[in-house]
Backbone as ProteinMPNN parsed JSONL, in Angstrom:
{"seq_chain_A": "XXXXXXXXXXXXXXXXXXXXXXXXXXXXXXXXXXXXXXXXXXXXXXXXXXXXXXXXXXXXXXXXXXXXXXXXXXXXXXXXXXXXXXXXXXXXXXXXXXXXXXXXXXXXXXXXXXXXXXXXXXXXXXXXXXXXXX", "coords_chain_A": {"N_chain_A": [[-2.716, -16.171, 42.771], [-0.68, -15.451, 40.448], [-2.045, -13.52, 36.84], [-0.065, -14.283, 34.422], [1.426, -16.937, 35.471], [-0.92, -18.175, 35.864], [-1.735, -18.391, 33.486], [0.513, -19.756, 31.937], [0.429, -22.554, 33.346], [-1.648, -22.979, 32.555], [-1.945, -23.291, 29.624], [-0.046, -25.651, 29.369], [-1.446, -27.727, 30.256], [-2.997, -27.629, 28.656], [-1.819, -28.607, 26.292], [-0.691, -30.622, 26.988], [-2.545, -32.185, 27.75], [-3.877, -32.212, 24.359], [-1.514, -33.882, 23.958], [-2.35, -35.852, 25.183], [-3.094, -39.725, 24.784], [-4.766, -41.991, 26.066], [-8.336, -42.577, 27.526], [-7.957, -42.264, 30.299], [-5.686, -40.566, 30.589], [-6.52, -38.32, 29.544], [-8.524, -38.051, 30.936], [-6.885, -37.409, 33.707], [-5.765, -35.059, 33.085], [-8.194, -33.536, 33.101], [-8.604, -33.692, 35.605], [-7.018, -32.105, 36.608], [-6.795, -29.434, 35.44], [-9.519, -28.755, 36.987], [-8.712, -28.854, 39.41], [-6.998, -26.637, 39.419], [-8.521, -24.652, 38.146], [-10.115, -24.54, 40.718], [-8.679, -23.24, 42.648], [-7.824, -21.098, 41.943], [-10.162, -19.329, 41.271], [-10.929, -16.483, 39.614], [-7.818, -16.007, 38.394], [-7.793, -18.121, 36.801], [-10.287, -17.827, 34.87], [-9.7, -15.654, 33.596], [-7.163, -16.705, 32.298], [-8.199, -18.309, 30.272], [-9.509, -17.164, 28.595], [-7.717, -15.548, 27.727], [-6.609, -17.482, 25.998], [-8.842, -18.296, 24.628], [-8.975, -16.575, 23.275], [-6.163, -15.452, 21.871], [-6.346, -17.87, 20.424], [-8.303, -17.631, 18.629], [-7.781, -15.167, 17.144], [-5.243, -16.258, 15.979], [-6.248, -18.124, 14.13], [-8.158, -15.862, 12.163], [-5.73, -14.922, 11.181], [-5.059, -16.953, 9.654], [-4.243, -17.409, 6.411], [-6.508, -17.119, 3.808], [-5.812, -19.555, 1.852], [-4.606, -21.572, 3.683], [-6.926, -22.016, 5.195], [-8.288, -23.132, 3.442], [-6.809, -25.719, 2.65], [-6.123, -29.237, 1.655], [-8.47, -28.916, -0.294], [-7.799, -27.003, -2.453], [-5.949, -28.845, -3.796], [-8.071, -30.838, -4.811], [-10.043, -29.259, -6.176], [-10.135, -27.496, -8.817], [-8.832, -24.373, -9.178], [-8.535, -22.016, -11.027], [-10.851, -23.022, -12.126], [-12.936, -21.915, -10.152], [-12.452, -19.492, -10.195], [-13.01, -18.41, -12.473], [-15.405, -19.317, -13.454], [-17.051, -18.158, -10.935], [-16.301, -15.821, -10.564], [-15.388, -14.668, -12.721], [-12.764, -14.118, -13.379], [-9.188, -14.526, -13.515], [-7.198, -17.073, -12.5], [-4.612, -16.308, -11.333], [-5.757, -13.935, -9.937], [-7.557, -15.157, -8.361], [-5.369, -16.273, -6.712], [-3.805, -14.548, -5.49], [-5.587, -13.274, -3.981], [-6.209, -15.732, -2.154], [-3.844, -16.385, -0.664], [-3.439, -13.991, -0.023], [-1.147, -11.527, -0.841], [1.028, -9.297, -1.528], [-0.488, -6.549, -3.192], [0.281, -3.426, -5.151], [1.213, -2.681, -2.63], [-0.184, -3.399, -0.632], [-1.507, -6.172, 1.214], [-3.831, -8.258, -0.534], [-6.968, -8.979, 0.21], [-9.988, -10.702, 0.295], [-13.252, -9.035, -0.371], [-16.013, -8.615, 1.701], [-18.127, -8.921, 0.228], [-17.272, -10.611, -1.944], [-16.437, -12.533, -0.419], [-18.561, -13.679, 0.188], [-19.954, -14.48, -2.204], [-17.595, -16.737, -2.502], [-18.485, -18.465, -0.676], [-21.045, -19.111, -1.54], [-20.596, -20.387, -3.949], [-18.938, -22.351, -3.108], [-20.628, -23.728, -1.837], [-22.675, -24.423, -3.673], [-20.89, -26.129, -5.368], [-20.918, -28.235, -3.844], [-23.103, -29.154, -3.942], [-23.398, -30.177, -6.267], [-21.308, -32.519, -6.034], [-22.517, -33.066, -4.224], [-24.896, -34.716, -5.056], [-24.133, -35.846, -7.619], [-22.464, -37.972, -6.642], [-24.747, -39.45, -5.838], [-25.951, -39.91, -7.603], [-24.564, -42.258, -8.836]], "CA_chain_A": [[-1.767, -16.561, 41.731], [-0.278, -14.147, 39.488], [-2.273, -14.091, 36.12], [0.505, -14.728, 33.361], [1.512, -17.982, 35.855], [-2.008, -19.399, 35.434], [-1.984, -18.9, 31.75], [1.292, -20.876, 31.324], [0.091, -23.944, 33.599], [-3.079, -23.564, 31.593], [-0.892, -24.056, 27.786], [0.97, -26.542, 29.756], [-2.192, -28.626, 30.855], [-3.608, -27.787, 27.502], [-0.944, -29.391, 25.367], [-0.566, -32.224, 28.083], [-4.179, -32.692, 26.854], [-3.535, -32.667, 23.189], [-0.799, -35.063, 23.472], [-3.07, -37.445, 25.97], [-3.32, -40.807, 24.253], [-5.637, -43.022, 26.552], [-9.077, -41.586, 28.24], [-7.172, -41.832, 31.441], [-4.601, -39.504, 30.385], [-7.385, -37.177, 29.667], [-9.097, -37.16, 32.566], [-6.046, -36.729, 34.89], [-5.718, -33.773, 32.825], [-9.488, -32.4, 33.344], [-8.734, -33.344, 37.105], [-5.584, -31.101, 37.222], [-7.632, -28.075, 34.908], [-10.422, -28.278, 37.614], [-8.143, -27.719, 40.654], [-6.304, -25.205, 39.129], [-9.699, -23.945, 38.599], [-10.714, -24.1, 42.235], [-7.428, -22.471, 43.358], [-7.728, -19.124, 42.045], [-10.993, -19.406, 40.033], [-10.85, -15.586, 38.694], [-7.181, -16.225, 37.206], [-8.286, -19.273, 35.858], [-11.376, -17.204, 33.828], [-8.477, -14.803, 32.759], [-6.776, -17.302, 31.644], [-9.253, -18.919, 29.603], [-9.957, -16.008, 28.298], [-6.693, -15.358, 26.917], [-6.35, -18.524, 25.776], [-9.589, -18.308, 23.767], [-8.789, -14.632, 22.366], [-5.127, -16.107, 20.787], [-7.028, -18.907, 19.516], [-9.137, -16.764, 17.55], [-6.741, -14.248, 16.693], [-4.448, -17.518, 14.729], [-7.546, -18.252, 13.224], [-8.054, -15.023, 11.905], [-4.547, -14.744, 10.434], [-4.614, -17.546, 8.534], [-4.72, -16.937, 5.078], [-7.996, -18.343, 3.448], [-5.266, -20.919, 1.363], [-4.158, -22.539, 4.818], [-8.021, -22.454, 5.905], [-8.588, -24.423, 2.261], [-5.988, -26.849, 2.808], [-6.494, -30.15, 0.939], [-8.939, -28.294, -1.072], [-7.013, -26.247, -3.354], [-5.529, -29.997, -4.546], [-9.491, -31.22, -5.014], [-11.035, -28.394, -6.973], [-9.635, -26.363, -10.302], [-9.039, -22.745, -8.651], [-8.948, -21.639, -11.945], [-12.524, -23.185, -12.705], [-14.015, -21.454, -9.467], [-12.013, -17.916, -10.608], [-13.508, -18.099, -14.107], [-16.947, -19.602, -13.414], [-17.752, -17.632, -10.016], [-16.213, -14.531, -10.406], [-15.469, -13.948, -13.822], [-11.691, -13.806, -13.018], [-8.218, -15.297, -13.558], [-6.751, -17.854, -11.581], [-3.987, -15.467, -10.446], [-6.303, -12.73, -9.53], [-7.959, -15.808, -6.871], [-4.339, -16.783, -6.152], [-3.586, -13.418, -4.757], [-6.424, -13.522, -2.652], [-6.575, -16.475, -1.519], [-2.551, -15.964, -0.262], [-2.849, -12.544, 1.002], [0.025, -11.93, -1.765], [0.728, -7.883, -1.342], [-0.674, -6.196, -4.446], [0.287, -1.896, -4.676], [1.268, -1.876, -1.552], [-1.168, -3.777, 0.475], [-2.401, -7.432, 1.242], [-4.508, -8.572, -1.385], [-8.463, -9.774, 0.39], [-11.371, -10.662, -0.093], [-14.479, -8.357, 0.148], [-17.241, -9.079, 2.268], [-19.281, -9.122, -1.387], [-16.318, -11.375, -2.585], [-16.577, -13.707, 0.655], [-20.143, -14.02, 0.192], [-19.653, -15.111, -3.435], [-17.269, -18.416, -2.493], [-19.056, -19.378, 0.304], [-21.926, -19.457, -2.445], [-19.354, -21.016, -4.753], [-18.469, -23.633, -2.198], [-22.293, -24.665, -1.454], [-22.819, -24.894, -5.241], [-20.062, -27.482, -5.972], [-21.08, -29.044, -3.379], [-24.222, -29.651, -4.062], [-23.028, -30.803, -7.055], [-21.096, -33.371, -5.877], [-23.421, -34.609, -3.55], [-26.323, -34.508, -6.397], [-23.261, -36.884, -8.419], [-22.531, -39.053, -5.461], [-26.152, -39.89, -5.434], [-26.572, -40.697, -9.118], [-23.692, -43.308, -9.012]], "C_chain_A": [[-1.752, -15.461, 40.662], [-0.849, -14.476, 37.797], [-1.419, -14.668, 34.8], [0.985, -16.541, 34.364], [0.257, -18.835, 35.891], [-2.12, -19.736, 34.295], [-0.741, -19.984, 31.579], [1.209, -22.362, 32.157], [-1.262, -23.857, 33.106], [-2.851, -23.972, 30.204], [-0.305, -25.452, 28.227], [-0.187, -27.272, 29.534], [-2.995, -28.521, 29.177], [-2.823, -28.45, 26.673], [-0.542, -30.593, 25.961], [-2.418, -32.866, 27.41], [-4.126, -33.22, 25.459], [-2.714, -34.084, 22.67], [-1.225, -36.502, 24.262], [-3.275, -38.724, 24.913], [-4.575, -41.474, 24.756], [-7.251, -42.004, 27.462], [-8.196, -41.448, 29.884], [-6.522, -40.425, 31.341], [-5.531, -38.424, 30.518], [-7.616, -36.515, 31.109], [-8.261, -37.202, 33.883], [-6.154, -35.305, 34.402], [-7.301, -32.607, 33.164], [-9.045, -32.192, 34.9], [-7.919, -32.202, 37.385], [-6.403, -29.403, 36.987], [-8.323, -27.839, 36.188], [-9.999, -28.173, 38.889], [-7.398, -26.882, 40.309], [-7.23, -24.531, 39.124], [-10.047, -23.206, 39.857], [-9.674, -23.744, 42.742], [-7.803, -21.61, 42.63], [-8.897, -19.114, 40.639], [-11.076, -17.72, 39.215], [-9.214, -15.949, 37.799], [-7.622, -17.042, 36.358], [-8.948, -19.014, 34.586], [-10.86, -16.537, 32.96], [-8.128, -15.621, 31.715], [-6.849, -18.161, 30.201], [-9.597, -18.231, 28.866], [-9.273, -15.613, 26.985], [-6.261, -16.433, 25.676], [-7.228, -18.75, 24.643], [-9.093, -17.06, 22.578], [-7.449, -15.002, 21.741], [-5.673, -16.892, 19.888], [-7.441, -18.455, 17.979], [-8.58, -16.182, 17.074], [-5.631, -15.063, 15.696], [-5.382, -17.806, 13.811], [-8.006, -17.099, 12.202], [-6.349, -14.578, 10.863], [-3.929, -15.861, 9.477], [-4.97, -16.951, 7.054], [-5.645, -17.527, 4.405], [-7.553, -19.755, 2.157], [-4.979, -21.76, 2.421], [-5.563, -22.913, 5.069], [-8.825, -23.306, 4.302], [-7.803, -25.376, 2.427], [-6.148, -27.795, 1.771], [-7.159, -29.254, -0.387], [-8.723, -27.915, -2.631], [-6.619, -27.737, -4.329], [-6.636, -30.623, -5.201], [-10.176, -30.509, -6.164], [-10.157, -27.783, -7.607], [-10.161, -25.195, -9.33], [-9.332, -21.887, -9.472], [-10.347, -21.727, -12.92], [-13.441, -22.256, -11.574], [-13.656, -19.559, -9.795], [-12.949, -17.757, -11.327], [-15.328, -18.097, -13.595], [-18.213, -18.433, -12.269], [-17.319, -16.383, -9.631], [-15.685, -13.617, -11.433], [-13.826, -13.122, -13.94], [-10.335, -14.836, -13.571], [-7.95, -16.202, -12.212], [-5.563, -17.042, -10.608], [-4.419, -14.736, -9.908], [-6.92, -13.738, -7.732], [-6.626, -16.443, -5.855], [-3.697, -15.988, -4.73], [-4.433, -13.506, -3.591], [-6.553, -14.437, -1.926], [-5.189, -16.594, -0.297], [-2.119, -14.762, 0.48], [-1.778, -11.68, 0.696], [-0.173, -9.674, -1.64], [0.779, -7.531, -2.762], [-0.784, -4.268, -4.426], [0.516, -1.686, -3.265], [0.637, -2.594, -0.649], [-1.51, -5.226, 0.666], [-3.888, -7.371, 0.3], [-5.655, -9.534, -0.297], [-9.593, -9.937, -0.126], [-12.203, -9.521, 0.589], [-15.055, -8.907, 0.834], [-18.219, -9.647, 1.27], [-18.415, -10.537, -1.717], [-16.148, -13.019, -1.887], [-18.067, -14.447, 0.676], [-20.348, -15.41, -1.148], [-18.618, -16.905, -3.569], [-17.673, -18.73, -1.919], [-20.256, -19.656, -0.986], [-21.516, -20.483, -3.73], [-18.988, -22.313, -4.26], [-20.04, -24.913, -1.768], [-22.411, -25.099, -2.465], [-22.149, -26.349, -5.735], [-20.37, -28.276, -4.261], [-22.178, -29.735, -3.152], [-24.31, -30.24, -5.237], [-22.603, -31.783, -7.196], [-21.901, -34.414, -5.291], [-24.75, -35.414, -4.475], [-25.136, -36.226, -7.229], [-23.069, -38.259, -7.771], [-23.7, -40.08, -5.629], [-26.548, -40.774, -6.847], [-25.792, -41.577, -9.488], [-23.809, -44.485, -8.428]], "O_chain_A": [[-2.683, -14.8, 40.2], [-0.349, -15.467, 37.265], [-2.011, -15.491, 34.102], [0.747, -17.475, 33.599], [0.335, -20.062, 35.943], [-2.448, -20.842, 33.865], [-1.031, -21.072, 31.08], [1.858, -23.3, 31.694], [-2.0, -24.818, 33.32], [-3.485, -24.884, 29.674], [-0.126, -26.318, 27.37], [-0.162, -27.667, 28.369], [-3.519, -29.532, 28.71], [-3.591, -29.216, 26.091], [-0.058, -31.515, 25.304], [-2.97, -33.794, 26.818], [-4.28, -34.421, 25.24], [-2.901, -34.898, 21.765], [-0.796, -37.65, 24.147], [-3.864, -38.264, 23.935], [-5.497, -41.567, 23.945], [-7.083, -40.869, 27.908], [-7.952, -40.347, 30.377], [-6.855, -39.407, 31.949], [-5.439, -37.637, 31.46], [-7.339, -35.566, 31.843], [-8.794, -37.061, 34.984], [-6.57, -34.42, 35.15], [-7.377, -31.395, 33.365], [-9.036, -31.1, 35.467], [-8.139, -31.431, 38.318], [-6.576, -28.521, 37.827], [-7.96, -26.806, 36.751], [-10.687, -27.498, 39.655], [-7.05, -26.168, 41.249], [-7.22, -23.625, 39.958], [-10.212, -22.012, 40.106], [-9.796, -24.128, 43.906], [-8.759, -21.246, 43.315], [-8.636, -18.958, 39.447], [-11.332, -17.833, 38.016], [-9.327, -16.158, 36.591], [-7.844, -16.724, 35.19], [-8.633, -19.527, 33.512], [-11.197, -16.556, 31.777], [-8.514, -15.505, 30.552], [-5.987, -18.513, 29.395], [-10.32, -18.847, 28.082], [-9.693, -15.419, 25.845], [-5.683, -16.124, 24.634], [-6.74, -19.304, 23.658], [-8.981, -16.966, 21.355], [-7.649, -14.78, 20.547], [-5.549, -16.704, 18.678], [-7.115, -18.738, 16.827], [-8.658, -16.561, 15.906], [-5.209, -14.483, 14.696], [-5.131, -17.667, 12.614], [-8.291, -17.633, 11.13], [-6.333, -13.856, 9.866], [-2.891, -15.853, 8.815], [-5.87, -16.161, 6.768], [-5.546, -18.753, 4.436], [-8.327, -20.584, 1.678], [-5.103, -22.941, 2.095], [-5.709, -24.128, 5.205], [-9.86, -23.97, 4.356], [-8.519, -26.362, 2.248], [-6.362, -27.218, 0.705], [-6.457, -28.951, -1.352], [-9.265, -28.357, -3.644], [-6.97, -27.744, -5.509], [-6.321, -31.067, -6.305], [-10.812, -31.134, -7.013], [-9.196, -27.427, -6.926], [-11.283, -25.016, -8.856], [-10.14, -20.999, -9.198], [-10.777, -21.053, -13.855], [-14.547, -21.859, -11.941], [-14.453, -18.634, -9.638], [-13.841, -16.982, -10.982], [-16.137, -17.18, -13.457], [-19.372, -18.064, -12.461], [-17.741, -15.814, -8.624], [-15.512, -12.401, -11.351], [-13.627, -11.991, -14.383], [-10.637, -15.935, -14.035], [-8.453, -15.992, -11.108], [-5.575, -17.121, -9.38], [-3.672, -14.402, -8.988], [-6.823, -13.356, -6.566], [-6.723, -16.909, -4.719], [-3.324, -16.376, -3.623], [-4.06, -13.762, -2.446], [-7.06, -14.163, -0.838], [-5.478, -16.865, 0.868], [-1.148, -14.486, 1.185], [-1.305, -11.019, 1.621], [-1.205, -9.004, -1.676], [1.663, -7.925, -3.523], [-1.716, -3.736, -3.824], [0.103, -0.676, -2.696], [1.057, -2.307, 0.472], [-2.129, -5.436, -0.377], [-4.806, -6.569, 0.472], [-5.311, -10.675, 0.014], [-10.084, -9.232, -1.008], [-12.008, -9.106, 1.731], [-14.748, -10.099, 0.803], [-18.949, -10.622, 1.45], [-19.077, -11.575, -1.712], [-15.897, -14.113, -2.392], [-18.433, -15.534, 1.124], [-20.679, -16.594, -1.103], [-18.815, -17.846, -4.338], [-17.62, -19.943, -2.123], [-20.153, -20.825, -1.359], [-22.314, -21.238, -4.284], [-18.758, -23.265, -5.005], [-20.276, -26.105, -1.565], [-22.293, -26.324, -2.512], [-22.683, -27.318, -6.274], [-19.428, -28.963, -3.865], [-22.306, -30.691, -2.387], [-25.327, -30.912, -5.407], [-22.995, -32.432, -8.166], [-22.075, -35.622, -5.449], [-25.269, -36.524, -4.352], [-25.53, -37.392, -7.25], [-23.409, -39.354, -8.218], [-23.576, -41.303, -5.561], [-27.163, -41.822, -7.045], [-26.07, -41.981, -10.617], [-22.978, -45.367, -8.646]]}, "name": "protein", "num_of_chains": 1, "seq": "XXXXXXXXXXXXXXXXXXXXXXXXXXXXXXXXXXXXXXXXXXXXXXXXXXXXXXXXXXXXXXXXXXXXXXXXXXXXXXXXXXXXXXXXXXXXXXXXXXXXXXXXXXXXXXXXXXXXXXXXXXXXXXXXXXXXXX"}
């Protein structure tokens, strides 16, 4: 089997998955995955392959406001600018948006990424610390 025809009955069987409702539904769908499998088990690995490596690659291109979601509505952006990086709220807006600044997409550093994930543990150890005392 030719490998771009395994990848699109592997999206197919994957979104036939997604939209399964009942465990049945499912597991017709594993049954179908695992003879497509055993029919041409190297496309299959391809496939899978590919399938993972887009994945990741959407993941990767979100902007770190889509991968906050909810979030952003939850927490003052302008309290974690000020407090955890000694910044404006537009300056984390930019970044967090990917917003082109001179020319270029506006990111985070590695230093800068380090700093909200530290930012993010903090208030949340905060909350849970609050949680607890209520």
């Amino acid at each position: 089997m030719e490998y771009t025809e395994m990848i699109d009955k592997v999206k197919a069987l994957a979104a036939q998955n997604r939209a399964a409702k009942t465990a049945e539904d499912k597991a017709e769908v594993r049954r179908q995955m695992d003879a497509l499998k055993e029919s041409d088990p190297k496309a299959f690995a391809v496939a899978v392959g590919y399938m993972a490596k887009t994945t990741e690659q959407k993941v990767k291109e979100l902007t770190m406001a889509e991968k906050f979601g909810e979030i952003t509505d939850m927490v003052s952006m302008a309290y974690i600018a000020k407090a955890y990086f000694g910044k404006s709220r537009s300056w984390l807006a930019h970044k967090m948006n990917g917003n082109i600044v001179n020319g270029k997409a506006s990111q985070f550093t590695p230093d800068e990424l380090v700093t909200l994930k530290g930012a993010l543990q903090d208030m949340a150890q905060k909350f849970g610390s609050l949680s607890l005392a209520i």
